[in-house]
C-alpha positions as CSV (number, residue, x, y, z in Angstrom):
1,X,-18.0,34.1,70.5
2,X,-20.0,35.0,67.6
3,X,-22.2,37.1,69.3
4,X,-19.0,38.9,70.4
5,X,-17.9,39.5,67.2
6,X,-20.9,41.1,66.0
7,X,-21.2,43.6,68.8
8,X,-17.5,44.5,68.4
9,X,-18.1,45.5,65.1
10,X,-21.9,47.2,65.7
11,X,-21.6,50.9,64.8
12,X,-24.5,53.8,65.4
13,X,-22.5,56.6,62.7
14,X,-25.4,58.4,62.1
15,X,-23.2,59.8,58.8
16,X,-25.8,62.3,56.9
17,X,-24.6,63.6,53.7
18,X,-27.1,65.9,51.3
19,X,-27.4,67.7,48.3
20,X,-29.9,70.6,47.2
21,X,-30.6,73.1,44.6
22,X,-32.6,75.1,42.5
23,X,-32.4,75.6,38.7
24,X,-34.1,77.4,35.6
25,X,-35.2,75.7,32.1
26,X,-34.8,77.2,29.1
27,X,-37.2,76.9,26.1
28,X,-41.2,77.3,25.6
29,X,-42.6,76.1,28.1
30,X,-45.1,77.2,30.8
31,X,-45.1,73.8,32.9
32,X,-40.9,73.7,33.0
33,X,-40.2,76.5,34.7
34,X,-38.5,76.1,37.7
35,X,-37.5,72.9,39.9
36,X,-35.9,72.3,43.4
37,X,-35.1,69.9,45.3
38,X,-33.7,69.2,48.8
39,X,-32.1,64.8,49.4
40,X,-31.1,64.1,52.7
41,X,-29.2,60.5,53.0
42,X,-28.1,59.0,56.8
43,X,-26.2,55.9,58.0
44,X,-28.3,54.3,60.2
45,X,-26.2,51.1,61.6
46,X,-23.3,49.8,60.2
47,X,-22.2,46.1,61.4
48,X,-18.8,45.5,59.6
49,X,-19.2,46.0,56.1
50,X,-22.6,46.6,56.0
51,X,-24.7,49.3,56.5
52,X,-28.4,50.2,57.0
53,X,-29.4,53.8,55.7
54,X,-32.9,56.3,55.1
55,X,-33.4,59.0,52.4
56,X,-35.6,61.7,52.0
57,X,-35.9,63.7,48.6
58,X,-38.3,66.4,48.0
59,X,-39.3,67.8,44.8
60,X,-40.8,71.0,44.0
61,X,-41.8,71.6,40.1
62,X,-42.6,75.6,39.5
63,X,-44.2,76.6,36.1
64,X,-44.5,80.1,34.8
65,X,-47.9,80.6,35.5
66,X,-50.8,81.5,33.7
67,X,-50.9,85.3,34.2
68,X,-48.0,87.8,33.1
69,X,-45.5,88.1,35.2
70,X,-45.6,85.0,37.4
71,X,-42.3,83.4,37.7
72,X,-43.2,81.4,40.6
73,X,-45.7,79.1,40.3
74,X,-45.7,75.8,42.3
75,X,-47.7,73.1,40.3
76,X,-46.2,69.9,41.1
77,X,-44.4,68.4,44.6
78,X,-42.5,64.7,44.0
79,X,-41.3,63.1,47.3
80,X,-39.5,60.1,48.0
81,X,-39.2,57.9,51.3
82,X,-36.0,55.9,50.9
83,X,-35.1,52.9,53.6
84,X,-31.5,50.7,52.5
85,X,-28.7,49.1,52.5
86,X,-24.9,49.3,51.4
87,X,-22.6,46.1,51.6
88,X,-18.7,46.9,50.4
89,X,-17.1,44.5,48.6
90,X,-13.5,45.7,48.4
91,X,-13.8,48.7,46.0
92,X,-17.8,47.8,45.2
93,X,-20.9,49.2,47.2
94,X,-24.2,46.5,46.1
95,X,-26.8,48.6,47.2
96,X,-30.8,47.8,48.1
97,X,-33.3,50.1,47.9
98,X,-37.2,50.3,48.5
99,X,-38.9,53.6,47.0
100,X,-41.5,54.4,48.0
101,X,-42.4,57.8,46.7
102,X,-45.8,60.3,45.5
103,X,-46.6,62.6,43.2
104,X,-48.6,65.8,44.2
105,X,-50.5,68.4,42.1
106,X,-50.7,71.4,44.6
107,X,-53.6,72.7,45.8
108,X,-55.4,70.3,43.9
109,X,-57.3,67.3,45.6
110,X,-56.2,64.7,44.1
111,X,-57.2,61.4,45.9
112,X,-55.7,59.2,43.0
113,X,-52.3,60.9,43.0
114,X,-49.7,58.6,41.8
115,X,-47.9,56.6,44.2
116,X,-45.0,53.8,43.7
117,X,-43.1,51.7,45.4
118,X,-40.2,49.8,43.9
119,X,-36.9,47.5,44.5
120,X,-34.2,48.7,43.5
121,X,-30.4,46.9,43.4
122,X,-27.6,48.4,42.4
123,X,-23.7,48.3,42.1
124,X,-21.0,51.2,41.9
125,X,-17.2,51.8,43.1
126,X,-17.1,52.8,46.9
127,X,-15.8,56.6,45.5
128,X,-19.1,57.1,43.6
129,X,-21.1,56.8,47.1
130,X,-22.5,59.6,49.1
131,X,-20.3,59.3,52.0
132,X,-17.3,59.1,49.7
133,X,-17.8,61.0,46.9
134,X,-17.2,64.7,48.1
135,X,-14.0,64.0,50.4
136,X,-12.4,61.6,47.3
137,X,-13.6,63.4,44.4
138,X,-13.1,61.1,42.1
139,X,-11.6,61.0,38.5
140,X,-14.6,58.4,37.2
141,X,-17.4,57.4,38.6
142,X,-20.6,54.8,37.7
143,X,-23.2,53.2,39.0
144,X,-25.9,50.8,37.9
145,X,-29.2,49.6,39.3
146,X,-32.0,48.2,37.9
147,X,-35.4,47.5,40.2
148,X,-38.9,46.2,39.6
149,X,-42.2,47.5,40.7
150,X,-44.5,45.0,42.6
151,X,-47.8,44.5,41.2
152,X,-49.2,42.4,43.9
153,X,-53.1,42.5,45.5
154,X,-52.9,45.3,47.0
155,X,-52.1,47.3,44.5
156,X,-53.9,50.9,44.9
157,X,-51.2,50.9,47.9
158,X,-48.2,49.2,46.3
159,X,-48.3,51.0,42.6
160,X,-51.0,53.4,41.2
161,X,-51.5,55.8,38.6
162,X,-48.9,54.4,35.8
163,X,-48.0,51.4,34.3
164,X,-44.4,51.2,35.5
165,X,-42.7,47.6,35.9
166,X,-39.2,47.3,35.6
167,X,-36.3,50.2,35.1
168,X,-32.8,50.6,34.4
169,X,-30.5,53.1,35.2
170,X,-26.9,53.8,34.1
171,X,-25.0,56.9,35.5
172,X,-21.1,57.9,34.8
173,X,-19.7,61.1,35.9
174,X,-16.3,61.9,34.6
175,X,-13.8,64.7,35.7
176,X,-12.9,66.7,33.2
177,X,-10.8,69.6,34.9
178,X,-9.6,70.4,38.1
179,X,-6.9,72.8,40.1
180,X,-7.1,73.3,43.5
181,X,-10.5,73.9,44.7
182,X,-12.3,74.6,41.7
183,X,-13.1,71.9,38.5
184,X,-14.7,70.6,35.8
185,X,-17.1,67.3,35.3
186,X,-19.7,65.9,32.8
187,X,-21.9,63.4,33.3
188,X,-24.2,61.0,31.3
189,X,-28.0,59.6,33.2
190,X,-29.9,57.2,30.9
191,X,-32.8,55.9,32.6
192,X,-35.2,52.9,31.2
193,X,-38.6,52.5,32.5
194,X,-40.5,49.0,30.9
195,X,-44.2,49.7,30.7
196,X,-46.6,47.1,32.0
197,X,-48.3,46.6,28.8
198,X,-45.2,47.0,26.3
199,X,-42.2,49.4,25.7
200,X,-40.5,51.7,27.3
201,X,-40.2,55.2,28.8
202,X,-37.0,57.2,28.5
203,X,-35.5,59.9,30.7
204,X,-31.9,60.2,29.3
205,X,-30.0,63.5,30.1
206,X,-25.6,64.5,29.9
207,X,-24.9,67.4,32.5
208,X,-21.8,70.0,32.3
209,X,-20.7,70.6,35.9
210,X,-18.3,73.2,37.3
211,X,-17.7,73.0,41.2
212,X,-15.5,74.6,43.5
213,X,-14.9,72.5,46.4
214,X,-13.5,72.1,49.9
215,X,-13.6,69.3,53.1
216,X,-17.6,70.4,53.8
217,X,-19.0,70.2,50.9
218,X,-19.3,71.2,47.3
219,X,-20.8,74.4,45.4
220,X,-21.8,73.5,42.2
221,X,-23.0,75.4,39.0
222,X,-23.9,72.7,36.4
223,X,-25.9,72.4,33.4
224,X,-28.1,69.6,32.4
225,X,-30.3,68.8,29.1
226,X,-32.8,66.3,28.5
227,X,-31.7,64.6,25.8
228,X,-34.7,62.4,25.1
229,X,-37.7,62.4,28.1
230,X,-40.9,60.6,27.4
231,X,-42.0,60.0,31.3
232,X,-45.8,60.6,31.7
233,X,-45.6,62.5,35.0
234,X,-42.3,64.7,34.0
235,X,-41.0,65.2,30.8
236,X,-38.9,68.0,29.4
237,X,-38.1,67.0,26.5
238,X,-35.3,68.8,24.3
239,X,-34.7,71.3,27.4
240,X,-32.0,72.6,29.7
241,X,-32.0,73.6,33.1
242,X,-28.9,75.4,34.5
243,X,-28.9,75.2,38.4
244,X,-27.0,76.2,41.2
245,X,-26.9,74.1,44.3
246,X,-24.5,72.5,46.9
247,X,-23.5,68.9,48.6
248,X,-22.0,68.0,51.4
């Protein structure tokens, strides 16, 4: 009987939701130049109320080059391999994450590149999620999660080339504006990463987002600035980046 019950409620969705863009900095800098990025997100299986998922996210940093009149200079390539899950509780999503991501000079080699791997859990309302966020878009939105980085004997493969160990992350995203298709949102990242040998390292940015909007997806033109940024391998600190990108 309860094997029945399980299979009656075994699901394959294969749901895959996505977001990409590409954006400009403003200020003095020759290693912020440029950045885009491409995350894909799928269902996997879905038994009842909770649901197994993968990620990919692909970053591509671009500075201005050394010589005049290079715009496009690709310096720096961040990926991410993301295997999960979702339970919903009523209006909640817990969420559970391992990380597993790299960071790349290009055209470099670069045997000791920096590689992590980290657990993440998290909590936010079931509007806030991928697969519901674009079709609800919702007034307020949050989410928290907070993950550790596992230090155990293998640890060249586990985590190598910074001395992460725990981090915290808080996101909101409020709508300001909206009428019909088009709108209005801001939004507020802060993001706390404990070294291993004492204090912290910031990466706290607010984002001005307008968006115009319909059952496929979502084009948006948004703003972002880095309010305070002290992470070794990326840190703009006291710089925009206005970018234009889409999300279905």
């Amino acid at each position: 009987m309860l094997l029945f019950i399980v299979l009656s409620s075994f699901e394959l969705p294969m749901e895959v939701h996505g977001l990409g863009y590409m954006g400009k900095y403003f200020g003095h800098s020759k290693r912020y130049n440029i950045d885009a990025t491409i995350d894909i997100y799928a269902d996997l299986m879905r038994i009842s109320k909770f649901t197994l998922s993968a990620e990919y996210r692909h970053d591509l940093d671009m500075a201005s080059g050394q010589e005049d009149g290079v715009t496009f200079d690709p310096k720096y390539v961040h990926y991410y391999i993301i295997p999960g899950f979702d339970l919903e509780l009523n209006s909640f999503v817990l969420t559970g994450r391992l990380i597993h991501d790299c960071f790349h000079i290009i055209d470099v080699e670069n045997p000791s590149a920096p590689v992590f791997n980290r657990i993440r859990l998290g909590i936010m309302p079931r509007v806030h999620h991928w697969r519901r966020f674009v079709e609800d878009n919702p007034s307020f939105s949050w989410r928290v999660e907070c993950g550790f980085y596992p230090q155990w004997q293998f640890y060249r493969w586990m985590n190598w080339g910074t001395d992460y160990r725990r981090d915290l992350l808080l996101e909101v995203n409020q709508r300001a504006f909206s009428y019909r298709s088009i709108g209005l949102r801001w939004g507020l990242n802060l993001d706390f990463n404990q070294r291993m040998w004492g204090g912290f390292y910031h990466n706290h940015r607010v984002r001005l987002n307008g968006y115009y909007r319909n059952r496929r997806g979502i084009l948006n033109l948004f703003y972002e600035y880095y309010l305070y940024a002290t992470d070794p391998l990326k840190a703009p600190n006291r710089m925009g980046i206005l970018c234009l990108g889409v999300q279905f």
